[in-house]
C-alpha positions in Angstrom: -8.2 0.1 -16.3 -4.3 -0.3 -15.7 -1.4 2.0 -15.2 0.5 2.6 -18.7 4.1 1.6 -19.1 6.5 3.9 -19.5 7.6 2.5 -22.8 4.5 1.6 -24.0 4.2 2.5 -27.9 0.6 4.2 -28.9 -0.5 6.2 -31.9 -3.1 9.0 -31.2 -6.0 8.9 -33.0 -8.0 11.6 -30.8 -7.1 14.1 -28.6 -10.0 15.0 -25.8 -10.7 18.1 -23.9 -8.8 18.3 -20.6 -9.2 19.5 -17.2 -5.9 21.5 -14.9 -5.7 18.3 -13.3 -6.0 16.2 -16.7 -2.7 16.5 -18.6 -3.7 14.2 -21.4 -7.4 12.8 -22.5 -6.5 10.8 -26.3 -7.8 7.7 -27.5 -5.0 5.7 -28.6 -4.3 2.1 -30.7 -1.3 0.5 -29.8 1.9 0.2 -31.8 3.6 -3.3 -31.4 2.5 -6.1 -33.0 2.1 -8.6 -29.4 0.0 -5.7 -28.2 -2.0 -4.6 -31.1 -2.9 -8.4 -31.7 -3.8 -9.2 -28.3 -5.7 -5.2 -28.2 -7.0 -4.3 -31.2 -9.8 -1.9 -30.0 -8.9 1.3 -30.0 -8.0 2.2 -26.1 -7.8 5.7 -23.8 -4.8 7.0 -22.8 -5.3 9.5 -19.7 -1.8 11.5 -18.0 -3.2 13.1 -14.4 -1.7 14.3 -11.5 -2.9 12.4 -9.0 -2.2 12.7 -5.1 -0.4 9.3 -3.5 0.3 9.9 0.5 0.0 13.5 0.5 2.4 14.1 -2.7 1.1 15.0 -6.1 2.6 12.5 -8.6 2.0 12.3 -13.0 0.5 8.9 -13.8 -0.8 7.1 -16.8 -3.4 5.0 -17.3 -4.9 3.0 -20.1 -9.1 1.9 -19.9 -11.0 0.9 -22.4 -14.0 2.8 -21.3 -14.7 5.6 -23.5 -17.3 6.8 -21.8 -16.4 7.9 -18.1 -14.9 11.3 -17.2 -11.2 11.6 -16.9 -11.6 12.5 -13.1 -13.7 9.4 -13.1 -11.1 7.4 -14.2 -8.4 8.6 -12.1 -10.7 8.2 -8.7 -11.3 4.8 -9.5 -7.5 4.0 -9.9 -7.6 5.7 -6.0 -10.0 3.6 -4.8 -8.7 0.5 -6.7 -5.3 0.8 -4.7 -7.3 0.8 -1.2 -9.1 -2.2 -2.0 -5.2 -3.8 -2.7 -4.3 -2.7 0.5 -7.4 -4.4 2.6 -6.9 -7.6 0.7 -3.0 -7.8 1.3 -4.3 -7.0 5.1 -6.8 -9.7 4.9 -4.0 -12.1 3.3 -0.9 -11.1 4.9 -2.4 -10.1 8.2 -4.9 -12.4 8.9 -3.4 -15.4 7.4 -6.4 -15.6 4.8 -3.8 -17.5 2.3 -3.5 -20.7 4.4 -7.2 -22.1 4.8 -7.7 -24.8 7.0 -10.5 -26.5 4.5 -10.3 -27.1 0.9 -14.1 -27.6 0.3 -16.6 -24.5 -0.6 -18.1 -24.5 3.1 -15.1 -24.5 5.3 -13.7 -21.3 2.6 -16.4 -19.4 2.7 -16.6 -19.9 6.6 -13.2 -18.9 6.7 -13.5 -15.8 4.8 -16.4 -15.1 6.3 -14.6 -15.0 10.1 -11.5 -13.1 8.6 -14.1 -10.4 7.5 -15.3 -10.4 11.2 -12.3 -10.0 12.5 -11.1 -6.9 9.9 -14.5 -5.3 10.7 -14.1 -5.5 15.0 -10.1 -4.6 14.7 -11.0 -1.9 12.6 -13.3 -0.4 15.3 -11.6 -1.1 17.9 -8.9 0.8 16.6 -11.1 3.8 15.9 -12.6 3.1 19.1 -9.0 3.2 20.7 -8.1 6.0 18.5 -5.0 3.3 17.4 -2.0 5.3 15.5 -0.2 1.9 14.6 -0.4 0.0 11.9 -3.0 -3.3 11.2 -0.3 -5.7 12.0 0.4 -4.2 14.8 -2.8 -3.8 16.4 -3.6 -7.4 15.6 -0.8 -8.3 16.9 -1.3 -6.8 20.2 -5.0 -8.0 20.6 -4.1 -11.7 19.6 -1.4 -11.6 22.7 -3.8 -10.5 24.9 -7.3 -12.1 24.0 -7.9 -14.6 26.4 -6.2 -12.5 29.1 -8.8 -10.0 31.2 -7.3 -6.9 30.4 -8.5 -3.2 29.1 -7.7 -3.8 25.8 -8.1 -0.1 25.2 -5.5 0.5 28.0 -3.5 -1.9 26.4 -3.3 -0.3 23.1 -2.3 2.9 24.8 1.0 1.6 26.0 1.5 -0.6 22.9 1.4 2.6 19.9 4.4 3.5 18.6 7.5 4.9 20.8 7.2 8.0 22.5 9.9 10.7 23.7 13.5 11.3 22.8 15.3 9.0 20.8 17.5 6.3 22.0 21.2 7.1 23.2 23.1 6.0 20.2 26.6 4.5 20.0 29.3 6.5 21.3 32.7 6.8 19.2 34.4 5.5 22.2 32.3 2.2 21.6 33.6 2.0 18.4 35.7 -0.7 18.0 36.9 -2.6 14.1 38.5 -5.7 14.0 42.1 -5.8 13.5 42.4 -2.3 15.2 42.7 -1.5 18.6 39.8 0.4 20.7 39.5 3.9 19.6 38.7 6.4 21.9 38.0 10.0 22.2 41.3 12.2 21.3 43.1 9.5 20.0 43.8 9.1 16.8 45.1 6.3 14.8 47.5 6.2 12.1 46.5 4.0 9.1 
Protein backbone atom coordinates (compact mmCIF):
# COMPACT_ATOMS: atom_id res chain seq x y z
CA UNK A 1 0.00 0.00 0.00
CA UNK A 2 1.37 3.49 -1.16
CA UNK A 3 -0.02 6.94 -1.61
CA UNK A 4 -1.16 7.46 -5.46
CA UNK A 5 0.49 10.17 -7.58
CA UNK A 6 -1.29 12.88 -8.52
CA UNK A 7 -0.63 12.17 -12.22
CA UNK A 8 -0.78 8.80 -12.04
CA UNK A 9 -2.69 7.28 -15.27
CA UNK A 10 -5.29 4.28 -14.37
CA UNK A 11 -8.20 2.74 -16.25
CA UNK A 12 -11.17 1.60 -14.04
CA UNK A 13 -12.20 -1.63 -14.43
CA UNK A 14 -14.56 -1.83 -11.24
CA UNK A 15 -16.20 0.56 -9.23
CA UNK A 16 -16.88 -0.67 -5.37
CA UNK A 17 -19.44 0.37 -2.93
CA UNK A 18 -18.30 3.31 -0.75
CA UNK A 19 -18.68 4.57 2.61
CA UNK A 20 -19.23 8.94 3.53
CA UNK A 21 -15.78 8.77 4.45
CA UNK A 22 -14.81 6.57 1.17
CA UNK A 23 -14.87 8.91 -1.89
CA UNK A 24 -13.61 6.25 -4.29
CA UNK A 25 -13.36 2.21 -3.93
CA UNK A 26 -12.30 0.98 -7.98
CA UNK A 27 -9.99 -1.57 -8.96
CA UNK A 28 -7.80 -0.08 -11.52
CA UNK A 29 -4.89 -1.37 -14.20
CA UNK A 30 -2.45 1.21 -14.93
CA UNK A 31 -2.03 3.15 -18.17
CA UNK A 32 1.68 3.72 -19.07
CA UNK A 33 3.69 1.37 -20.39
CA UNK A 34 6.85 1.55 -17.46
CA UNK A 35 4.05 1.10 -15.01
CA UNK A 36 1.82 -1.49 -16.59
CA UNK A 37 5.08 -3.64 -17.30
CA UNK A 38 6.51 -3.39 -14.04
CA UNK A 39 2.42 -3.80 -12.51
CA UNK A 40 0.49 -5.81 -14.50
CA UNK A 41 -1.99 -7.08 -11.85
CA UNK A 42 -4.83 -5.32 -11.69
CA UNK A 43 -4.46 -2.87 -8.43
CA UNK A 44 -7.16 -0.82 -5.99
CA UNK A 45 -7.48 2.62 -6.14
CA UNK A 46 -9.06 4.09 -2.78
CA UNK A 47 -9.80 8.37 -2.52
CA UNK A 48 -10.60 8.99 1.59
CA UNK A 49 -10.70 11.75 3.73
CA UNK A 50 -8.47 11.03 6.12
CA UNK A 51 -7.63 13.18 9.36
CA UNK A 52 -3.60 14.33 9.53
CA UNK A 53 -2.98 16.57 12.83
CA UNK A 54 -6.40 17.41 13.56
CA UNK A 55 -7.27 18.53 9.68
CA UNK A 56 -9.32 16.44 7.36
CA UNK A 57 -7.28 16.03 4.17
CA UNK A 58 -8.39 13.86 0.45
CA UNK A 59 -5.78 11.23 -0.17
CA UNK A 60 -5.15 8.43 -2.56
CA UNK A 61 -3.82 5.36 -2.18
CA UNK A 62 -2.99 2.34 -4.39
CA UNK A 63 -2.82 -1.58 -2.53
CA UNK A 64 -2.95 -4.55 -4.13
CA UNK A 65 -5.03 -6.15 -1.61
CA UNK A 66 -8.43 -6.74 -2.71
CA UNK A 67 -9.59 -8.10 0.03
CA UNK A 68 -9.49 -5.57 3.12
CA UNK A 69 -12.16 -2.88 3.77
CA UNK A 70 -11.54 0.58 2.57
CA UNK A 71 -11.47 1.90 6.21
CA UNK A 72 -9.04 -0.88 6.70
CA UNK A 73 -6.90 0.43 4.23
CA UNK A 74 -6.92 3.89 5.18
CA UNK A 75 -6.07 3.07 9.08
CA UNK A 76 -3.21 1.21 8.07
CA UNK A 77 -1.76 4.11 6.05
CA UNK A 78 -2.37 6.03 9.74
CA UNK A 79 -0.59 3.77 11.57
CA UNK A 80 2.15 3.25 8.83
CA UNK A 81 3.05 7.09 9.22
CA UNK A 82 3.59 6.62 13.19
CA UNK A 83 5.80 3.85 12.77
CA UNK A 84 7.89 6.49 10.18
CA UNK A 85 7.93 8.80 12.87
CA UNK A 86 9.47 6.28 15.76
CA UNK A 87 12.06 5.13 13.34
CA UNK A 88 13.20 8.69 12.18
CA UNK A 89 13.18 9.21 16.25
CA UNK A 90 15.22 6.14 16.77
CA UNK A 91 17.60 7.30 13.76
CA UNK A 92 17.73 10.89 14.05
CA UNK A 93 17.40 11.07 17.76
CA UNK A 94 19.21 8.51 19.03
CA UNK A 95 21.91 8.34 16.57
CA UNK A 96 20.85 4.69 15.59
CA UNK A 97 22.45 5.49 11.88
CA UNK A 98 26.15 5.58 13.18
CA UNK A 99 26.77 2.06 14.85
CA UNK A 100 29.78 1.56 16.61
CA UNK A 101 30.15 -2.32 15.31
CA UNK A 102 29.81 -3.67 11.99
CA UNK A 103 29.29 -7.40 12.98
CA UNK A 104 25.61 -8.91 13.72
CA UNK A 105 26.28 -8.87 17.71
CA UNK A 106 27.51 -5.40 18.32
CA UNK A 107 24.07 -4.25 15.81
CA UNK A 108 21.72 -6.07 17.38
CA UNK A 109 23.20 -4.94 20.91
CA UNK A 110 23.01 -1.61 19.63
CA UNK A 111 19.49 -1.59 18.53
CA UNK A 112 18.60 -3.35 21.24
CA UNK A 113 19.97 -0.37 23.84
CA UNK A 114 18.34 2.34 21.49
CA UNK A 115 15.04 0.52 22.07
CA UNK A 116 15.74 0.81 25.87
CA UNK A 117 16.31 4.00 25.79
CA UNK A 118 12.99 5.04 23.50
CA UNK A 119 10.97 2.87 25.92
CA UNK A 120 12.43 4.74 29.46
CA UNK A 121 12.30 8.40 27.62
CA UNK A 122 9.02 7.68 26.58
CA UNK A 123 7.83 7.03 30.20
CA UNK A 124 9.53 9.32 31.65
CA UNK A 125 7.94 11.76 29.67
CA UNK A 126 4.48 10.47 30.51
CA UNK A 127 5.71 10.14 33.90
CA UNK A 128 6.75 13.97 33.75
CA UNK A 129 3.71 14.78 31.83
CA UNK A 130 6.67 16.25 29.12
CA UNK A 131 4.91 18.74 26.46
CA UNK A 132 8.23 18.99 24.39
CA UNK A 133 9.25 17.27 21.78
CA UNK A 134 11.60 13.71 21.73
CA UNK A 135 14.61 15.65 20.92
CA UNK A 136 14.11 17.78 23.35
CA UNK A 137 13.54 15.66 26.16
CA UNK A 138 16.51 13.64 25.20
CA UNK A 139 18.33 16.26 25.05
CA UNK A 140 17.66 17.51 28.47
CA UNK A 141 18.09 14.08 30.24
CA UNK A 142 21.53 13.39 28.33
CA UNK A 143 22.87 16.93 29.92
CA UNK A 144 21.87 15.94 33.18
CA UNK A 145 22.38 12.10 33.54
CA UNK A 146 25.30 11.72 35.60
CA UNK A 147 24.37 14.83 37.61
CA UNK A 148 22.02 14.09 40.98
CA UNK A 149 19.22 15.93 40.06
CA UNK A 150 15.16 15.53 39.96
CA UNK A 151 14.98 14.90 36.66
CA UNK A 152 11.23 15.43 36.85
CA UNK A 153 11.99 18.87 38.37
CA UNK A 154 14.20 19.36 35.68
CA UNK A 155 11.89 18.75 32.89
CA UNK A 156 9.55 21.20 34.47
CA UNK A 157 11.80 24.19 33.98
CA UNK A 158 13.10 22.84 30.67
CA UNK A 159 9.33 22.61 28.47
CA UNK A 160 8.74 25.05 26.22
CA UNK A 161 8.68 29.01 27.01
CA UNK A 162 6.13 30.29 29.18
CA UNK A 163 4.46 33.91 29.44
CA UNK A 164 4.36 36.93 27.20
CA UNK A 165 6.38 37.05 24.31
CA UNK A 166 9.78 38.68 24.05
CA UNK A 167 10.14 42.61 23.66
CA UNK A 168 10.74 42.78 19.95
CA UNK A 169 12.84 45.32 18.04
CA UNK A 170 11.86 48.82 18.40
CA UNK A 171 11.69 51.05 15.08
CA UNK A 172 14.11 53.35 16.84
CA UNK A 173 16.57 50.28 16.74
CA UNK A 174 16.22 50.15 13.25
CA UNK A 175 19.11 51.05 11.57
CA UNK A 176 20.12 50.12 7.27
CA UNK A 177 23.34 50.55 6.03
CA UNK A 178 24.04 53.47 4.04
CA UNK A 179 21.20 55.42 5.94
CA UNK A 180 21.40 57.22 8.98
CA UNK A 181 19.57 56.01 12.42
CA UNK A 182 15.92 56.35 12.07
CA UNK A 183 14.09 57.23 14.93
CA UNK A 184 10.61 57.84 16.05
CA UNK A 185 8.99 61.03 14.09
CA UNK A 186 11.52 61.38 11.75
CA UNK A 187 11.18 60.64 8.55
CA UNK A 188 13.60 60.23 5.79
CA UNK A 189 13.45 61.34 2.33
CA UNK A 190 14.59 58.68 -0.26
Amino acid sequence: MTRAKDNMSYDIIKKNKCSEAIHQDARIRLKVKTSKDEYPDELRLIVATVEVDGKDVEMTFITNNPHWSAASICDLYKGRWGIEVFFKQMKQTLQLADFLGHNENAVRWQIWTALLTYVLLRFVSFLGRWKGSFARLYTTVRGVLWARYDLYAILSLCGTADGPPRMRAQPEQLYIPGLEKLCVGQHVAL
